[in-house]
N, C-alpha and C positions, 0 to 999 in steps of 0.2 A: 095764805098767800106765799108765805115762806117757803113753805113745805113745795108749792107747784114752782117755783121758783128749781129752788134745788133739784126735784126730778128734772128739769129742762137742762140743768149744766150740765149732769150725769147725763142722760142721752146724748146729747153734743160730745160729749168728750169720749162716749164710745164711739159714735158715728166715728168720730174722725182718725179715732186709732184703727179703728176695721178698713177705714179709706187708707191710711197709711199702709197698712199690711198686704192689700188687693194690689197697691201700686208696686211693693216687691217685689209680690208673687208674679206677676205680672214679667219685671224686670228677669228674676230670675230664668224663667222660662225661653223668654225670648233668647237668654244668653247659651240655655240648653239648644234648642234649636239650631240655634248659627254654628253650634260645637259640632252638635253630628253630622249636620250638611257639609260641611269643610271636613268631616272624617268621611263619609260617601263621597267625598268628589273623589280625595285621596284612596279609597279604594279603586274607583272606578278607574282610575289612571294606572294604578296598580296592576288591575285586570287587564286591560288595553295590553298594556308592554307583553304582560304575559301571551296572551296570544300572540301579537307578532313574532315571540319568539318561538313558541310551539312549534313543533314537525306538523306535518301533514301524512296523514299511516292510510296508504293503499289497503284495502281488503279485498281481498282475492279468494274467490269461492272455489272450492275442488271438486265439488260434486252441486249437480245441480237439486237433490235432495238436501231437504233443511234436516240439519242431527237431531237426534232427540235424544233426552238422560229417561221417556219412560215413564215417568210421574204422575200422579194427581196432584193438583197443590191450591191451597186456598188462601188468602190472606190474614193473618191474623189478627186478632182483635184483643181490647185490654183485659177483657175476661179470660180469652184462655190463655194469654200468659200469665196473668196470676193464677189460673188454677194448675199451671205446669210448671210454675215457681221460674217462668223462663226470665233473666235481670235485664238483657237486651230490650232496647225498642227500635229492634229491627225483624224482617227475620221473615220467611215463608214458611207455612206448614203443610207437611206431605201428609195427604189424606189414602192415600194409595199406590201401588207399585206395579207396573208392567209384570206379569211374571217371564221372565227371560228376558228383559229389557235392558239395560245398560244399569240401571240406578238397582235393581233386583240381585242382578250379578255383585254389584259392588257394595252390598250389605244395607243397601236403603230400606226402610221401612215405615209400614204407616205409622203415625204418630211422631214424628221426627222433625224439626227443626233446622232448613236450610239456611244458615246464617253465614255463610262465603263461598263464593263460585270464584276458584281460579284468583282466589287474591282479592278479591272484591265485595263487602258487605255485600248485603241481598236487601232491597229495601222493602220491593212488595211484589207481588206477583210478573206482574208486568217487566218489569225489570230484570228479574232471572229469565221469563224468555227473551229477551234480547238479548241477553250474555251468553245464552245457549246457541240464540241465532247468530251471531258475531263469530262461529267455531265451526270445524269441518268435520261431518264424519269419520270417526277414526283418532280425533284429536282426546289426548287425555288430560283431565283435568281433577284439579284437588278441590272437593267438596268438605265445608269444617260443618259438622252437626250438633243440635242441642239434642241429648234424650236422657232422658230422667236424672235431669240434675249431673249431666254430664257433656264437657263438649268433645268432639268425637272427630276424625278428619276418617276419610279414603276417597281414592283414587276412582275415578270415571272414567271410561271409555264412550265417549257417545257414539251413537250407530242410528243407525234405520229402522225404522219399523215396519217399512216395505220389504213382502217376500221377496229373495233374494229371485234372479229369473234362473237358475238351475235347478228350483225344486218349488215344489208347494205344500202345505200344512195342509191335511187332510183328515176329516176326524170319522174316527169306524161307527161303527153300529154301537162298540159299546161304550163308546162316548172318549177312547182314547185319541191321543194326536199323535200323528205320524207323518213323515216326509217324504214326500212323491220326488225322487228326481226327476231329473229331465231325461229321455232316453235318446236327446238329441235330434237334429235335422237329417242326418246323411251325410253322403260321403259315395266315394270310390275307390279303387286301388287294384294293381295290378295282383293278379292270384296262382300261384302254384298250389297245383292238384294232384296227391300221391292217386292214383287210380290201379285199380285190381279187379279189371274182368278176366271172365275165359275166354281166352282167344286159342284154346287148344285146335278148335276145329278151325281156324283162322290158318296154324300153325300145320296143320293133315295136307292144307289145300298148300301151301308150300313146301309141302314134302312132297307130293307128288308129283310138284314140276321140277322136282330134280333140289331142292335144298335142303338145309338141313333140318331134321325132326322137330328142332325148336328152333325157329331162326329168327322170332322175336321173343323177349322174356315175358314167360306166362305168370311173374310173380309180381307184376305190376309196373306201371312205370308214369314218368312226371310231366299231366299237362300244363299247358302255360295257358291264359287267360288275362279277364278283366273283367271286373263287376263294377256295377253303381245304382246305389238306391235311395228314394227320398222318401219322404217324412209324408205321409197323407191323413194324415189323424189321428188321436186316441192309441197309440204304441206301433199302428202299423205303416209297415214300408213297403213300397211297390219299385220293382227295380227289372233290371236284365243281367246276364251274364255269356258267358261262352271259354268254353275251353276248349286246346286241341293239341294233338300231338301226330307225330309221324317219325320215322326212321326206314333206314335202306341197308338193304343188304343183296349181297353177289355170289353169283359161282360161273362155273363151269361145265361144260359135260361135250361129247362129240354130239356131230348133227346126222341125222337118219335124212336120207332121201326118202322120196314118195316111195320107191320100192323098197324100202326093208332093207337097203345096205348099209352095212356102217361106211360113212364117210368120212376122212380121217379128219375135216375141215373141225377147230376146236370153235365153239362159239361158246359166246358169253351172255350170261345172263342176270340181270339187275332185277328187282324187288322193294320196291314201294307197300307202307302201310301207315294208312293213318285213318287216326278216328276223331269224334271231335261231337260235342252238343251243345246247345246253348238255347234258350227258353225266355223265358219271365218266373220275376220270381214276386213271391208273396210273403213276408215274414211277420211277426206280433214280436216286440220288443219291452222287454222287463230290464226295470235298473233297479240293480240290486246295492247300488250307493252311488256316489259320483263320480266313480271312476269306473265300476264293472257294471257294464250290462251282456242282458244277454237276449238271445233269441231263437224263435222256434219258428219254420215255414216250408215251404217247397219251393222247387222249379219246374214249370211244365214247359215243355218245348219240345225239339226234335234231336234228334242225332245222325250218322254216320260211318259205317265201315266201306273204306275204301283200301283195294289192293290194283294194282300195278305191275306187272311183270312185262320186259322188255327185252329181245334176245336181236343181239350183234354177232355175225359173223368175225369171226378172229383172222383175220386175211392178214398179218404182218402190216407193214410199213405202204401205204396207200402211195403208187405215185403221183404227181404232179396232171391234172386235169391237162390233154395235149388234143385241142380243138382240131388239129388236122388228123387226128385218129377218130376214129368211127365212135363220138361220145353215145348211141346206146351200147355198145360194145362194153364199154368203159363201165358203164353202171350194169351189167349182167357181170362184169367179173369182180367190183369191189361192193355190191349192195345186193346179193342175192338173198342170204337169210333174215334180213333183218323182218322183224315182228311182233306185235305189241297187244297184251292181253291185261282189260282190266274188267275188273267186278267191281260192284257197287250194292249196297245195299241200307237202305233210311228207314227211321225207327222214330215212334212217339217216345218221349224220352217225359218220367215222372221223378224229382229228386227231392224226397223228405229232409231236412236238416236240421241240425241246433247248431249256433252259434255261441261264444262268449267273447266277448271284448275287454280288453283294459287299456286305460286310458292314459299315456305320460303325459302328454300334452293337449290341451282344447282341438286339437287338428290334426294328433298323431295318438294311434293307437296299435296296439298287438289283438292281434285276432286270430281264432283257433275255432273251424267248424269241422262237422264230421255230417257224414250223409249217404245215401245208398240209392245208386240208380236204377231205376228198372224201365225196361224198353221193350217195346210191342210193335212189331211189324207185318202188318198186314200181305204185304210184297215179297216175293223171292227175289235172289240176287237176280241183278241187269248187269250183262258180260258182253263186251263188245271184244270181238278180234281183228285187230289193224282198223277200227272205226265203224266196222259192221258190230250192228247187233242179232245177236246170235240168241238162241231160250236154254235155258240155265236148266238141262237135265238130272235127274239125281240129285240136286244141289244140298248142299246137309244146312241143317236149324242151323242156326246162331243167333247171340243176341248182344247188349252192350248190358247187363247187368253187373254192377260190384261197387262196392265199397270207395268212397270218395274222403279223402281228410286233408284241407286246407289250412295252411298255417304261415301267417304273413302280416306283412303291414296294411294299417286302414286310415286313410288321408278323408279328414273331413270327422263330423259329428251328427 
């Protein structure tokens, strides 16, 4: 009876020390509680201020392409930074690199640890592309790296991974890569043309009406012109052009009557020549970088040799038109010799070329072609005398065949 006695005081007297202890722990608690709810309000009041005084930061994109550093990148995980001994528990891992990309240029490589972009831990994947997207094309930035137990910084340029539009990446047959320029749209400009035919027999037919043996130069001379051509496909260009030239020359000589007299009356005589062709042209264009290209094609069109000779009476000082004098009178003594003789003759006209360009500007370039015309005329000269036409007897060959070399400026691409 003793004995169950005694076990009942002993349980009682733990019971109530363990009820004591619970009502502490209890106490205590609740006093933890109220401690960090009153440290959380005080931060949060903390935080508030802070924002209202923060800036507000405009971000202004430059280009409408998002940068890229180039990368494969995976998130890491506690296993392989302990197997890369990396002390961080931050960090991206670069599983791979653009070759030629931004992060490849700047000594990235796989296996490497992005641990700061631009001043800013890296926390996980997600994160560094938004620090990339937050940046502009062109903009450089400082990358810190882990690699083998080492940490490492350089410099980024991020850039595009979009072909640039003045060339494209082209890969051969035997599996090499290579860049296509652009050979551009087109263009126009005006063109001087060193040209060199024979015009000897040009020069015979004015020696016979009295001038001199060469009375225009048979060593060539400079037409003036204007081309323009555009872009129709795969390197070729379809366009037009035309050049022309002319020049005059004079003399002298006494004038013969119908019968065979010399007549001492001096008259004069003027000398027109001009030639000129102009066609369509066809070219294949090769860029041989960004700045030079070049090209190979023709012109097919037509052409022209035109000559002009004009003879005036030399009568002195003409007087004053006097209506009460007999005016046919009038025009039988001051307009008697005048008379006008021209030839004409048109040609298919075929002009082979090469071209090369170079380029100072997107819209200005030096251009330098060379070429050789040759011309077929089915027609004998057409010779009118005072506006009659007359049949071109004995009339001698000729053609517009020679050597063409143009060197000038080229407006446009």
């Amino acid at each position: 009876m003793k004995k169950i006695l005694v076990l009942v005081l002993v349980l009682s007297f733990v019971s109530l020390t363990l009820l004591a202890q619970e009502v502490q722990v209890n106490v205590n608690v609740d006093e933890e509680l109220e401690e960090a709810m009153q440290e959380l309000d005080e931060a949060m009041e903390e935080l508030e201020e802070a924002l209202e005084i923060m800036p507000i930061i405009s971000i202004e994109r430059k280009s409408s392409d998002t940068p890229k550093m180039g990368v494969f990148l995976s998130d890491l995980d506690f296993q392989d930074a302990y197997e890369m001994h990396y002390p961080a528990c931050y960090g991206v891992y670069v599983s791979g690199a653009v070759p030629g990309g931004p992060s490849d240029n700047a000594g990235i490589i796989k296996g490497d640890i992005i641990m700061e972009f631009d001043g800013k831990k890296v926390k996980f994947e997600d994160h560094l592309v938004t620090l990339i997207k937050s940046k502009n094309i062109d903009d450089e930035v400082e990358v810190v790296l882990f690699r083998s137990e080492e940490i490492l910084s350089t410099k980024v340029i991020l850039g595009s991974l979009r072909p640039k539009k003045e060339k494209d990446i082209i890969i051969t047959k035997d599996g090499k890569i290579k860049k296509k320029y652009s050979v551009g749209d087109g263009g126009g400009s005006w063109i001087p043309v060193w040209y060199t035919p024979d015009i000897t027999e040009i020069n015979d037919i004015l020696a016979n009406l009295k001038f001199k043996d060469e009375t225009f130069s048979e060593d060539g001379f400079l037409l003036q012109g204007g081309v323009g051509k555009g872009n129709v496909g795969k390197g070729w260009f379809i366009g037009g052009m035309g050049a022309g030239y002319s020049n005059k020359e004079s003399t002298k000589h006494f004038w013969w009557d119908n019968d065979g007299i010399l007549d001492s009356t001096l008259v004069s005589r003027k000398a027109k020549y001009a030639v000129s062709y102009w066609g369509v042209t066809l070219d294949k264009r090769y860029a041989f970088s960004k700045k030079f290209i070049g090209s190979a094609g023709f012109m097919l069109g037509a052409g022209q040799n035109f000559i002009k000779v004009t003879q005036t009476a030399d009568n002195g000082d003409i007087p004053n038109f006097n209506f009460e004098t007999d005016p046919s009178q009038q025009m039988d003594d001051f307009y008697l010799f005048n008379s006008k003789l021209t030839m004409q003759k048109d040609y298919i006209t075929f002009q082979p070329k090469i071209m090369l360009m170079y380029h100072f500007l997107d819209w200005l370039a030096f251009r330098a072609e060379v070429g050789y015309l040759v011309s077929y005329s089915p027609n004998d000269w057409t010779v009118k005398i005072n506006g009659e036409t007359v049949k071109a007897v004995n009339a001698p060959e000729s053609n517009m065949d020679g050597l063409t070399l143009t060197i000038g400026p080229w407006f446009g691409f």
